[in-house]
VEXVEX-29063 format. One record per residue (C-alpha): residue in one letter; y, z, x. Coordinates in steps of 0.1 Angstrom, whole numbers, plus 5000, padded with zeros to 4 digits. Example, Ala and Ser with C-alpha at 12.3 -4.5 7.8 and 13.67 -1.06 7.14 Angstrom:
% VEXVEX-29063
   domar      y      z      x
       a   4955   5078   5123
       s   4989   5071   5137
% end
This chain:
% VEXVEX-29063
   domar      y      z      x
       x   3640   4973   0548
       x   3632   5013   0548
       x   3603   5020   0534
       x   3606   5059   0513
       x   3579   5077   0500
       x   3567   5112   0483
       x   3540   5127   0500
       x   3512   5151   0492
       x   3489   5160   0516
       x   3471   5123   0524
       x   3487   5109   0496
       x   3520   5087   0500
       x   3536   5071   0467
       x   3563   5044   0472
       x   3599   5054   0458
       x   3613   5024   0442
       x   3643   5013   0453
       x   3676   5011   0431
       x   3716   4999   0436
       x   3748   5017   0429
       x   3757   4983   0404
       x   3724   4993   0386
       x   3727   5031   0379
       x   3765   5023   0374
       x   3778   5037   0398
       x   3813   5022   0415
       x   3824   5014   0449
       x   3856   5039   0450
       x   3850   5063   0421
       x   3815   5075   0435
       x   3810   5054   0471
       x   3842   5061   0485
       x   3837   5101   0477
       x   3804   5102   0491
       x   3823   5091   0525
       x   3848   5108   0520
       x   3831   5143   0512
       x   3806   5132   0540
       x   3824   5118   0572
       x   3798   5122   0598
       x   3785   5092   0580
       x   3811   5073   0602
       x   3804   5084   0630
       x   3804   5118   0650
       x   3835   5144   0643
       x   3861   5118   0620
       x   3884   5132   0596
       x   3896   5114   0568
       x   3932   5108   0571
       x   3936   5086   0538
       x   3915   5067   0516
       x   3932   5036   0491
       x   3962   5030   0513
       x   3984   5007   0504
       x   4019   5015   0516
       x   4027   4986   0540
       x   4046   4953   0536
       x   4041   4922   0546
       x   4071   4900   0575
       x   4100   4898   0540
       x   4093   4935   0528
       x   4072   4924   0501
       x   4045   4953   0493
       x   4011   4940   0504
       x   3983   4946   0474
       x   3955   4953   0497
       x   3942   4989   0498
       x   3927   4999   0528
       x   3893   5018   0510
       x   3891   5047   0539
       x   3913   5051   0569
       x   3897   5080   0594
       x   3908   5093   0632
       x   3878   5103   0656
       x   3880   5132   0680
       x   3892   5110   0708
       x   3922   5094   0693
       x   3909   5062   0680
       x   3911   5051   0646
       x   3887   5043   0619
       x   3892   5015   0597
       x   3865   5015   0563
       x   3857   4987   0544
       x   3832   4997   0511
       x   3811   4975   0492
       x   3782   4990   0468
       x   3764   4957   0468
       x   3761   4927   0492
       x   3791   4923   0511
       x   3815   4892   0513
       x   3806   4865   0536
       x   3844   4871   0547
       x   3842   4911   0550
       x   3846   4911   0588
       x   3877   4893   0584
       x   3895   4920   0557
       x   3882   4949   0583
       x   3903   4932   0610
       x   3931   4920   0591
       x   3934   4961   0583
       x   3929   4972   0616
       x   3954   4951   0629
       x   3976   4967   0603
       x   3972   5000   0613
       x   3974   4993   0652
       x   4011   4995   0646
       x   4008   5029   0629
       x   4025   5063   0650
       x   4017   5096   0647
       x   4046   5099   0621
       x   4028   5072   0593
       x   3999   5085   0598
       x   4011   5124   0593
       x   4027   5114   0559
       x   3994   5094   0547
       x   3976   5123   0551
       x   3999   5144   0537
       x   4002   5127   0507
       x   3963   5122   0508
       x   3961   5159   0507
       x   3984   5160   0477
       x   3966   5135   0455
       x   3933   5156   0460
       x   3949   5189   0456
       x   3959   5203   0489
       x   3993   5213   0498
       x   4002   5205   0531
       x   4038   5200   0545
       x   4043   5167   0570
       x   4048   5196   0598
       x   4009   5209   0589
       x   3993   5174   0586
       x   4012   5159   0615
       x   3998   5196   0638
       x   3961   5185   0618
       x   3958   5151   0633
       x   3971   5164   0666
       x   3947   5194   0668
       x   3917   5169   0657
       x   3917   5151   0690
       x   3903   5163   0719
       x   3934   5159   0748
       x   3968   5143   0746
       x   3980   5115   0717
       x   3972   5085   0731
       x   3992   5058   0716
       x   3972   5027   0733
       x   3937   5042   0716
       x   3952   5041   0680
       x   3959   4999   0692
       x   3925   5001   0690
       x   3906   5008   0657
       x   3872   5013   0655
       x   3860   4993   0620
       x   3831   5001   0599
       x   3815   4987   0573
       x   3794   5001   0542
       x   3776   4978   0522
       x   3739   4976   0501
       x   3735   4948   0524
       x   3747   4917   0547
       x   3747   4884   0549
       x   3737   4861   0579
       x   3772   4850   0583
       x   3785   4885   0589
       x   3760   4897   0610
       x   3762   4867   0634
       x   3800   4869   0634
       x   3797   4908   0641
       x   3776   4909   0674
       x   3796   4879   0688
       x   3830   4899   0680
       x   3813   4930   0699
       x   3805   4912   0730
       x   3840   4902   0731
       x   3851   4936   0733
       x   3858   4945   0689
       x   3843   4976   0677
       x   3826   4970   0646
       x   3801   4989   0628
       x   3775   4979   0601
       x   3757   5006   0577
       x   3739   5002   0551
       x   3736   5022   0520
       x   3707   5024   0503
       x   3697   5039   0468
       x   3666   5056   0455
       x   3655   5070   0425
       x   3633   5103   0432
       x   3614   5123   0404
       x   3649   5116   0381
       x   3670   5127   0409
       x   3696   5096   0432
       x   3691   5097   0468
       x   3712   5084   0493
       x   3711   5069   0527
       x   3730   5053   0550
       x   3717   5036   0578
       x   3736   5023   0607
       x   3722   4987   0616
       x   3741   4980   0640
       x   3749   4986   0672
       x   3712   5001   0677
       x   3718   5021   0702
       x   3700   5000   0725
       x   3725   4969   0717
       x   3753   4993   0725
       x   3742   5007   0757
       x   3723   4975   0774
       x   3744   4947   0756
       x   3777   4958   0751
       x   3783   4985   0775
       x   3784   4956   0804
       x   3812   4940   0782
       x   3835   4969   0780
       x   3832   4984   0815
       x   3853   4949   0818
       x   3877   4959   0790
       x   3916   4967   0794
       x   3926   5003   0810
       x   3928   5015   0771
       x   3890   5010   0768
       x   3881   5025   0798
       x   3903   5051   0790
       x   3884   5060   0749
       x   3851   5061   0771
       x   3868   5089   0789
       x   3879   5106   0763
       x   3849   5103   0740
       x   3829   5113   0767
       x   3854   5145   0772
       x   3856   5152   0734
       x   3821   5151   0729
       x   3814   5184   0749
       x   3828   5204   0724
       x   3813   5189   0693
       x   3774   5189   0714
       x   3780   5224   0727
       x   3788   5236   0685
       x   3765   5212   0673
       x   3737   5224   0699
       x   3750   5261   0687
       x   3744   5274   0729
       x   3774   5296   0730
       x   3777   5329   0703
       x   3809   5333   0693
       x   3830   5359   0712
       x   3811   5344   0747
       x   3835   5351   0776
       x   3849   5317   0798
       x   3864   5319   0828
       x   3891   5294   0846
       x   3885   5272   0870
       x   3905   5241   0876
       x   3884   5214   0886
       x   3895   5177   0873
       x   3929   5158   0874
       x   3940   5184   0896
       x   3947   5185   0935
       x   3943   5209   0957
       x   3977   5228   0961
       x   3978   5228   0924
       x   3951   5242   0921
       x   3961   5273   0945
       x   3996   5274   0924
       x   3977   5277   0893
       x   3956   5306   0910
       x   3990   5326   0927
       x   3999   5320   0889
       x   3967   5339   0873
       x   3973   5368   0898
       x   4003   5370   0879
       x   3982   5386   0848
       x   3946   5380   0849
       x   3944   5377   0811
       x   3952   5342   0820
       x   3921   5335   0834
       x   3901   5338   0806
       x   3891   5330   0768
       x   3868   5336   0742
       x   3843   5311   0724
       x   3841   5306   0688
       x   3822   5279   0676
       x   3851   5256   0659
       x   3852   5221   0668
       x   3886   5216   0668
       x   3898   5248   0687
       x   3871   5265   0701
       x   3892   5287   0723
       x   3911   5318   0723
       x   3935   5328   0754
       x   3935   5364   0758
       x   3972   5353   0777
       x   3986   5350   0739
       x   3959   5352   0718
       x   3965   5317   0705
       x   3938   5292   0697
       x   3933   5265   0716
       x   3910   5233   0723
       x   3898   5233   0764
       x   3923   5201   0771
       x   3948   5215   0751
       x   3945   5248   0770
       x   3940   5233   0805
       x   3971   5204   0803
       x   3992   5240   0789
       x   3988   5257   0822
       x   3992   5228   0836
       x   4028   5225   0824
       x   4034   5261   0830
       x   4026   5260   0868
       x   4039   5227   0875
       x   4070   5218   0851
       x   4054   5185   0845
       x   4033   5167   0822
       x   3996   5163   0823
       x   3979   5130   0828
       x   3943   5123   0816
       x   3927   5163   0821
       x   3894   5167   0811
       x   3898   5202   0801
       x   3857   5209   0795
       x   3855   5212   0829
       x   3880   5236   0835
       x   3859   5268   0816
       x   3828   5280   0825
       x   3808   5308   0813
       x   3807   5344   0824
       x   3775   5356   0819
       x   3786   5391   0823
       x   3784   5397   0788
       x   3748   5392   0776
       x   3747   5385   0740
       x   3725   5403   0714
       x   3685   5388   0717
       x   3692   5364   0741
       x   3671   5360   0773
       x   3690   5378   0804
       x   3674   5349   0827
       x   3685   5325   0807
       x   3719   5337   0800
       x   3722   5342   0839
       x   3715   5303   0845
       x   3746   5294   0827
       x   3770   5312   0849
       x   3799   5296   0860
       x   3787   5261   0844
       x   3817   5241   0828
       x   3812   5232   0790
       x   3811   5194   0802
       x   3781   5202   0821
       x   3766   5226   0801
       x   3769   5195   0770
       x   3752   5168   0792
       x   3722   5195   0795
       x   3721   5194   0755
       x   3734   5162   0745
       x   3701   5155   0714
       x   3702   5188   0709
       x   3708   5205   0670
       x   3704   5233   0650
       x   3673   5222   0623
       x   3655   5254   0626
       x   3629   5238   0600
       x   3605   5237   0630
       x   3611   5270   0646
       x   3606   5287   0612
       x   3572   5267   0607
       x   3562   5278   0647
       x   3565   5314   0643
       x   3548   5316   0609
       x   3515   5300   0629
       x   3520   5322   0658
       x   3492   5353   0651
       x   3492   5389   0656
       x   3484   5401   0692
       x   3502   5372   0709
       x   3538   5365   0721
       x   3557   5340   0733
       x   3592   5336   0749
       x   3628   5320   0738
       x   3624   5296   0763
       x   3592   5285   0752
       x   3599   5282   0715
       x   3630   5265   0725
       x   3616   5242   0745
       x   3586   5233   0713
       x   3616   5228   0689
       x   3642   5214   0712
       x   3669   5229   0718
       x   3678   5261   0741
       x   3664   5294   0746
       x   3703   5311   0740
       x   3708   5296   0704
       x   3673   5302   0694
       x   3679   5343   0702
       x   3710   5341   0680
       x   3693   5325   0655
       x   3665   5347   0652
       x   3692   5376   0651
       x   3708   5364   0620
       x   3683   5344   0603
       x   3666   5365   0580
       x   3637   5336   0570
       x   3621   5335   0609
       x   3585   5350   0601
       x   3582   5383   0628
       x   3610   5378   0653
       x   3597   5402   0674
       x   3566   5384   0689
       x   3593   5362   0706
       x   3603   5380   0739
       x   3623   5373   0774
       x   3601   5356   0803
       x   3599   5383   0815
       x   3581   5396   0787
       x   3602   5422   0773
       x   3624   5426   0740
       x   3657   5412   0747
       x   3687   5439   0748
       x   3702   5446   0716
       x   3672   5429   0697
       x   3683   5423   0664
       x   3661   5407   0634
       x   3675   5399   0605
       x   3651   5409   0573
       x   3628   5429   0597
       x   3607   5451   0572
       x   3582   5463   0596
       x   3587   5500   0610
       x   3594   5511   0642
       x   3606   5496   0675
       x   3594   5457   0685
       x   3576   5472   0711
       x   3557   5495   0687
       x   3552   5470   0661
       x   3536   5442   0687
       x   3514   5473   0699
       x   3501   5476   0664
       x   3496   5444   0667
       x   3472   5444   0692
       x   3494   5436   0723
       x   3488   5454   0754
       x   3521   5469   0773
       x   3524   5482   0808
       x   3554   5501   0804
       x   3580   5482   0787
       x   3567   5451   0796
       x   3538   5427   0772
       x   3503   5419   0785
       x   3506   5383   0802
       x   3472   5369   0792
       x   3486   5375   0756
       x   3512   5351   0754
       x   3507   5319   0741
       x   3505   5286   0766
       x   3533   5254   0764
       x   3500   5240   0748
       x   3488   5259   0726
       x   3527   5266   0708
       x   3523   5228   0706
       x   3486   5230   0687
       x   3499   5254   0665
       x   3528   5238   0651
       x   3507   5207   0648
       x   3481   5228   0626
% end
């Protein structure tokens, strides 16, 4: 059971908890939005393709009366089947989740275009079948895969579970059935409803030392999501992670599911005009990539598995496209670290994710760091990147557009000088960084900061824990 309390200095008072039955709240007028409105709940990058499906008919055409609550697709092509209950669930929950994933392993590209265009229209949106069909296509990271939408991933959302599910749950997981179990709690805070949802299972050590054995055993369709997931995820970490500034430069180079003399045809083809050889970033899940070939937007396996085609008049099979793009540091983005920018040259974005898979964007800790760090000392983007975790490029953008990071410019490069182009949003103080830090009692040789007067791994560490 969590535990949630409101804090004040030493003191720590209980919150009550409360139900969605209790503060009248419903399971599809007000649970079902909250998932809806909120899919990372589900899991990581899902969108929502429908939600109260019921157009399907049962062996004699009869309409079936079950509505499937919330039907989502994942960035690797795999569905996601939602079952909602704003109490206890059933004893026999499990059983509806798989009766309507087994309904919707039978679904095409086609069904699921026109339930999510008529989705759209019952909440407002106008979208053609063309436009929602092109939606769920750009959504997942490589080609349509139609032996991962045979195999649904199920979730589901209730106050709480019963034995009998739980049981039945990890068994159907070690044989090889994705099923998911969160719980959604309710609290009632100074007059105001809070939220949460926990996933109870698979922990992640049950999914990585318990089931992970199971599946490496699984049919070719298994082994082929954990490819894919593993491909799709480079995108969403590398955005999530916020390492690359929109407008960074990438370069081509062909590295999987390619052989050698394709890969010298596919370079005789960029001779052809070099504006095929590269594209620029923007920090967009979906299609993070523009080709200066055709100024088109594209995702990195969508891109690669395109010049595929063009060089070799055939279709692509299984490209991970995140490792075909890697970074050209020639460009050196405004208040970024040149050493640290240099380090990513050349690296692929699946490489580049693996470095920063745990990685985010909660500045909350950054922002508390540099209030504590005093006039007269410095420290570097690496170093504050490396208290807060995350990575000494995202932490100079941030600082340039920020406009709430307390005195930007006692953060320098290692090599103790401002960073090119420093730029620091809500910057009141006059004068250059440089001249501002010597007001503040650091000592410069030239252009460069006193070493004794930047602040230790250590003592970054003491001062955000003071």
């Amino acid at each position: 059971m969590d535990h949630l309390f409101t804090v004040s200095g030493p003191s720590a008072t209980p919150v009550s908890p409360t139900g969605l039955a209790t503060e009248g709240l419903l399971e599809r007028q007000h649970l079902q939005e909250w998932v809806i409105d909120n899919p990372q709940v589900l899991g990581e990058a899902v969108l929502v393709i429908t939600a109260e499906f019921d157009r399907w008919a049962d062996t004699d055409g009869v309409p079936a009366r079950d509505r499937l609550d919330v039907l989502g697709l994942d960035a690797t092509g795999r569905l996601v089947v939602v079952e909602l209950k704003r109490g206890t669930a059933d004893r026999d929950v499990h059983l509806q989740a798989i009766t309507y994933a087994a309904l919707v392993s039978r679904f095409d590209i086609d069904t699921l275009a026109q339930a999510h265009r008529d989705f759209l229209a019952r909440r407002g949106q106008t979208a053609d079948l063309d436009a929602s069909r092109q939606r769920l296509l750009d959504h997942v990271d490589g080609d349509w895969s139609p032996e991962l939408l045979q195999r649904p991933r199920q979730v589901i959302i209730a106050a709480d579970f019963p034995k009998q599910v739980t049981h039945t749950v990890v068994w159907l997981s070690e044989m090889n059935l994705d099923i998911d179990l969160i719980q959604v709690g309710l609290w009632k805070v100074e007059g105001h409803l809070v939220a949460s949802f926990t996933k109870v299972y698979p922990t992640p050590e049950v999914e990585e030392f318990t089931l992970a054995p199971a599946r490496v055993e699984a049919k070719a369709a298994a082994q082929k999501l954990e490819e894919r997931s593993r491909a799709q995820n480079a995108v969403h970490v590398l955005v999530g992670a916020g390492l690359l500034p929109d407008g960074t430069r990438l370069r081509l180079t062909p590295r999987h599911g390619v052989t050698d003399a394709i890969r010298d045809a596919i370079a005789a083809w960029v001779t052809e005009d070099t504006k095929r050889s590269t594209v620029t970033w923007s920090n967009d899940t979906a299609k993070p990539l523009t080709w200066d070939a055709d100024n088109s937007r594209y995702s990195p396996t969508g891109l690669a598995n395109h010049i595929f085609r063009s060089v070799t008049d055939r279709k692509a099979d299984g490209i991970q496209g995140t490792t075909w793009w890697g970074v050209d540091t020639a460009l050196i983005p405004d208040n970024v670290d040149p050493e640290e920018w240099a380090t990513l040259e050349g690296a692929d974005l699946a490489t580049l994710a693996k470095r920063l898979r745990g990685t985010g964007k909660d500045w909350t800790r950054m922002h508390a760091l540099l209030e504590a760090v005093p006039p007269g000392r410095w420290t570097t983007y690496g170093d504050v990147a490396a208290i807060v975790g995350s990575h000494a490029v995202p932490v100079g953008t941030h600082l340039a557009d920020c406009g709430q990071c307390h005195a930007p410019w006692r953060v320098l490069t290692a090599a103790g000088r401002v960073a090119a182009g420093f730029r620091g949003a809500g910057v009141t103080h006059q004068g250059t960084p440089t001249e501002i830090l010597i007001r503040e009692g650091v000592p410069f040789n030239g252009d460069t900061a006193a070493p004794e007067a930047r602040l230790t791994l250590d003592e970054l560490r003491n001062l955000l824990d003071s």
